[in-house]
C-alpha positions as CSV (number, residue, x, y, z in Angstrom):
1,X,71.5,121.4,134.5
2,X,75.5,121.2,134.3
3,X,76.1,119.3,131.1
4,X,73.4,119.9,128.0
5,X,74.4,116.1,126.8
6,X,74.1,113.1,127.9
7,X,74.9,113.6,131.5
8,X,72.6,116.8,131.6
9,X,69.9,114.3,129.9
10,X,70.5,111.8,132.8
11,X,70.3,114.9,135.6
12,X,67.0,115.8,134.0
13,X,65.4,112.2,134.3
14,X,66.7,111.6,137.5
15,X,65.3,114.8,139.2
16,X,68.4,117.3,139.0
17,X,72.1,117.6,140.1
18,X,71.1,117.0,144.0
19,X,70.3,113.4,143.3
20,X,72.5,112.6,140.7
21,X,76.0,111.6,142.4
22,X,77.1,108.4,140.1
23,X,76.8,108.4,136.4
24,X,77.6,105.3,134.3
25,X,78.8,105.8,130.8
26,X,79.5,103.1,128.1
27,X,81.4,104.3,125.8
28,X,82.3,102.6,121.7
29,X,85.7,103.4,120.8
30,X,85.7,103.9,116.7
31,X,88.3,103.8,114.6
32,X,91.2,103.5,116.4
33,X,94.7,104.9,116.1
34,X,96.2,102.2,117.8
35,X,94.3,99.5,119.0
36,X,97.4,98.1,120.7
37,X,97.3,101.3,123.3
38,X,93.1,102.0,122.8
39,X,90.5,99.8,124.0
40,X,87.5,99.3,121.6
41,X,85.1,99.7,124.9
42,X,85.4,101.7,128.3
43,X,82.6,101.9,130.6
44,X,82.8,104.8,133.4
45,X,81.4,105.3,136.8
46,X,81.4,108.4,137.3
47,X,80.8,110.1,140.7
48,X,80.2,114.0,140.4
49,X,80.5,115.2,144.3
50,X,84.1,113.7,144.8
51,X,85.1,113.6,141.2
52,X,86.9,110.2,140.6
53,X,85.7,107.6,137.8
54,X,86.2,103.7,138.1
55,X,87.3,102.8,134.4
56,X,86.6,99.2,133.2
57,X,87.9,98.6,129.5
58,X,89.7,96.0,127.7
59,X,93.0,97.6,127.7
60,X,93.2,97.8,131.4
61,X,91.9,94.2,132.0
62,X,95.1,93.2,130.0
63,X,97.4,94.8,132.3
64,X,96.1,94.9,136.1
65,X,93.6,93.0,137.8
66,X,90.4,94.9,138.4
67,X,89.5,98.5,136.9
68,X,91.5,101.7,136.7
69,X,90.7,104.8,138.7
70,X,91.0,108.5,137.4
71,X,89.4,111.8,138.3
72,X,86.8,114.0,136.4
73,X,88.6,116.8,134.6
74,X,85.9,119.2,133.5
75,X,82.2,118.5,134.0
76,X,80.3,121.8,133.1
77,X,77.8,122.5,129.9
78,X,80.1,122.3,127.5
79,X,82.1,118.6,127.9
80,X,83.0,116.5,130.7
81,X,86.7,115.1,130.7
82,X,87.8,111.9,132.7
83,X,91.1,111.2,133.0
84,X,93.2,108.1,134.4
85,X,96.7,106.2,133.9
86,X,97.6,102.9,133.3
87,X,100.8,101.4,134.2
88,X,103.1,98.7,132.8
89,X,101.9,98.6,129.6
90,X,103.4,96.1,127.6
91,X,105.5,97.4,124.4
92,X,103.4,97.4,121.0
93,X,105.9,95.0,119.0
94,X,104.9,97.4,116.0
95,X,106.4,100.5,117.4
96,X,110.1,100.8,116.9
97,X,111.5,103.1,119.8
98,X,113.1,100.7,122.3
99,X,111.7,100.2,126.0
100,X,110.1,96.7,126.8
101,X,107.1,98.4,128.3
102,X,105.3,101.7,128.5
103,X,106.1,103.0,131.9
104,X,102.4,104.8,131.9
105,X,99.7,105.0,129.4
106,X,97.8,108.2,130.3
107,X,94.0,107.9,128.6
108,X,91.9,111.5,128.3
109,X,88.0,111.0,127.4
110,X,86.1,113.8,126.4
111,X,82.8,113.9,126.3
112,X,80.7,116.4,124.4
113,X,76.9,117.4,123.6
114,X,75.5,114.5,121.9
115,X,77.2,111.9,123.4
116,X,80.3,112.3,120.6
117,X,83.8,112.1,122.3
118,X,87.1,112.5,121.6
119,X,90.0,109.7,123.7
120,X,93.4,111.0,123.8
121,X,96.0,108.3,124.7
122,X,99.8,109.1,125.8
123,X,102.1,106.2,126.0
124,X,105.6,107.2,127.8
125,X,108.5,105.1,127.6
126,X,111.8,105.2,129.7
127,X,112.3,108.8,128.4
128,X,110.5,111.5,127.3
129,X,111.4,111.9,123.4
130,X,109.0,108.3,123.3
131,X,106.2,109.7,124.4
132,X,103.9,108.7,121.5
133,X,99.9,110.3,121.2
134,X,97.2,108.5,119.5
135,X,93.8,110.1,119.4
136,X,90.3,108.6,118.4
137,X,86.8,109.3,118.2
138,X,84.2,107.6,120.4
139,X,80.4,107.8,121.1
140,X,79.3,107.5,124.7
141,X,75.8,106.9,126.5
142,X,74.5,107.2,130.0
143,X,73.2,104.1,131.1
144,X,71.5,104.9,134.5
């Protein structure tokens, strides 16, 4: 088994890592930081042999037609980390540095033991003294 949580859960039931090459995760965003620049839900497939993840969230769906891709980080017994950018972003009014848009929004999602998680979010304006870092718990479970 290469992750002890909820992805090392799913191995198990599904007969090991030799059969297990997509993982879906739904994952509840809690409180969050920002919810102009974090979506409240973000649902993951997640294929282990290539390591890239299809992200479908609310944030993204406001921004680009059709999901985001990313990669998978770090998948081993201790957490398993997705990561993926989102272009275009439009400005939060409530922010006061200046560009009209967020050049890239750059979401982390960690995933530990348990199903707990961590979401990391990095918006990056026109230059790099805006780049701005909200972070956020979450709870995430397999649903295959």
């Amino acid at each position: 088994m290469r992750f002890a949580g909820p992805v090392g859960l799913w191995l198990a039931l599904m007969g090991g890592a030799s059969q297990a090459t997509v993982i879906e995760l739904d994952c509840r965003v809690g409180e969050r930081s920002n919810k102009y620049f974090q979506p409240e839900r973000i649902q993951l497939s997640l294929d282990t042999d290539t390591g890239k993840a299809l992200i479908r969230d609310d944030l993204t769906a406001k921004v680009k037609d059709g999901p985001a891709y990313g990669k998978i980080e770090t998948f081993n017994d201790i957490r398993l980390t997705v990561y993926w950018r989102v272009g275009n972003v439009p400005r939060d009014p409530k922010l006061s540095y200046s560009p009209t848009t967020a050049n890239e929004l750059t979401q982390r999602l960690t995933v530990r033991a348990g199903g707990d998680a961590t979401l990391v979010s990095h918006t990056a304006g026109q230059y790099l003294d805006n780049l701005r870092e909200f972070r956020t718990k979450a709870t995430c479970k397999v649903l295959n």
